[in-house]
C-alpha positions in Angstrom: 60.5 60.7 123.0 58.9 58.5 119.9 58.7 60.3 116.3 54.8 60.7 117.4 55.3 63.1 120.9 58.1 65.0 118.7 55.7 65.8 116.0 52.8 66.7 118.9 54.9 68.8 120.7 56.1 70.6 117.9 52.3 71.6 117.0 51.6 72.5 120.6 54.8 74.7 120.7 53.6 76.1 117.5 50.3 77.2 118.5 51.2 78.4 121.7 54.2 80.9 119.6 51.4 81.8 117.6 49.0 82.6 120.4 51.6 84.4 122.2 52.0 86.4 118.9 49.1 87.5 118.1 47.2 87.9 121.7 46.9 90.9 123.8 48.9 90.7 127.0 46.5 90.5 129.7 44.4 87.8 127.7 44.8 84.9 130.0 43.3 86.5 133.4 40.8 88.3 131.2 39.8 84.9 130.2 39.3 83.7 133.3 36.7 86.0 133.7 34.4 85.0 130.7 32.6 82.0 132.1 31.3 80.4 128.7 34.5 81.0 127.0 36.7 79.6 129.4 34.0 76.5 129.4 35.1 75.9 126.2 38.4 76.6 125.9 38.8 73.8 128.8 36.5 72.0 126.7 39.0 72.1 123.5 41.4 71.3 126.0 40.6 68.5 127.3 39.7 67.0 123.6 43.1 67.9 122.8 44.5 65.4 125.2 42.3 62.8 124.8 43.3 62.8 120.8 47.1 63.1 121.8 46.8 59.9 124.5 44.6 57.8 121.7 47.6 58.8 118.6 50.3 58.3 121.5 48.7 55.0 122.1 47.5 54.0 118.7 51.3 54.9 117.6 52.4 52.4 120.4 50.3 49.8 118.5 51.6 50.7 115.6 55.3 49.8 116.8 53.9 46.4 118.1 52.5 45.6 114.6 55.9 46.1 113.4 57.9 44.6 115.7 55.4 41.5 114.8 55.8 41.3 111.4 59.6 42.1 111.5 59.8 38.9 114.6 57.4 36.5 111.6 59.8 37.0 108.7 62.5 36.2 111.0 60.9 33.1 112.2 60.0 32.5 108.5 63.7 33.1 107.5 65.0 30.9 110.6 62.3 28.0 110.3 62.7 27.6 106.1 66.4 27.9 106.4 66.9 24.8 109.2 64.3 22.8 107.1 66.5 23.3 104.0 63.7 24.6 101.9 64.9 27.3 100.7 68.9 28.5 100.1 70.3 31.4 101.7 70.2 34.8 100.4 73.5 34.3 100.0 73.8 31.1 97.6 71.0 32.7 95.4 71.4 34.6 92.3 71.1 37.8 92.5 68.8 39.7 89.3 69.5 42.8 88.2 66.7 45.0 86.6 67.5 45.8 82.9 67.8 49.1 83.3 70.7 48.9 85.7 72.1 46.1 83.4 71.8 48.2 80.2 73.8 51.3 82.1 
């Protein structure tokens, strides 16, 4: 499960503690009964999921993106280094900020 389902489950589990809290037993099949409610409960429903598949998905973009730019510096890294353009992190001096200098 990605960061994103763990924080959307949470809320879900949250809401349903809270509903079971603070609703009369009963409520559900009552419900049921009440035609234009339930309409819209399934309604809210419904939009529920299809905003939890479009952040599930937009999350998985998300991931890609980073992945890309993480795979670019690397190619960067790799393609300056085998030119000999630029030293290695290594050979270069390393600066320290003048606070940390001054302690």
């Amino acid at each position: 499960m990605n960061p994103v389902e763990r924080v959307l489950e949470g809320e879900l589990v949250g809401l349903l503690d809270r509903l079971a809290e603070s609703l009369p037993q009963g409520m559900s099949t009552a419900v049921a009964t009440q035609g234009a409610i339930r309409a819209r409960l399934d309604e809210a429903d419904a939009r529920l999921s299809e905003i939890r598949a479009a952040l599930l998905a937009d999350y998985g973009r998300w991931r890609r993106a980073l992945e890309d730019v993480e795979n670019l510096w690397a190619l960067a890294s790799w393609s300056l280094l085998e030119s000999g353009d630029v030293r290695s992190a290594a050979q270069e001096p390393v600066e320290q900020p003048a606070a940390l200098v001054a302690a």
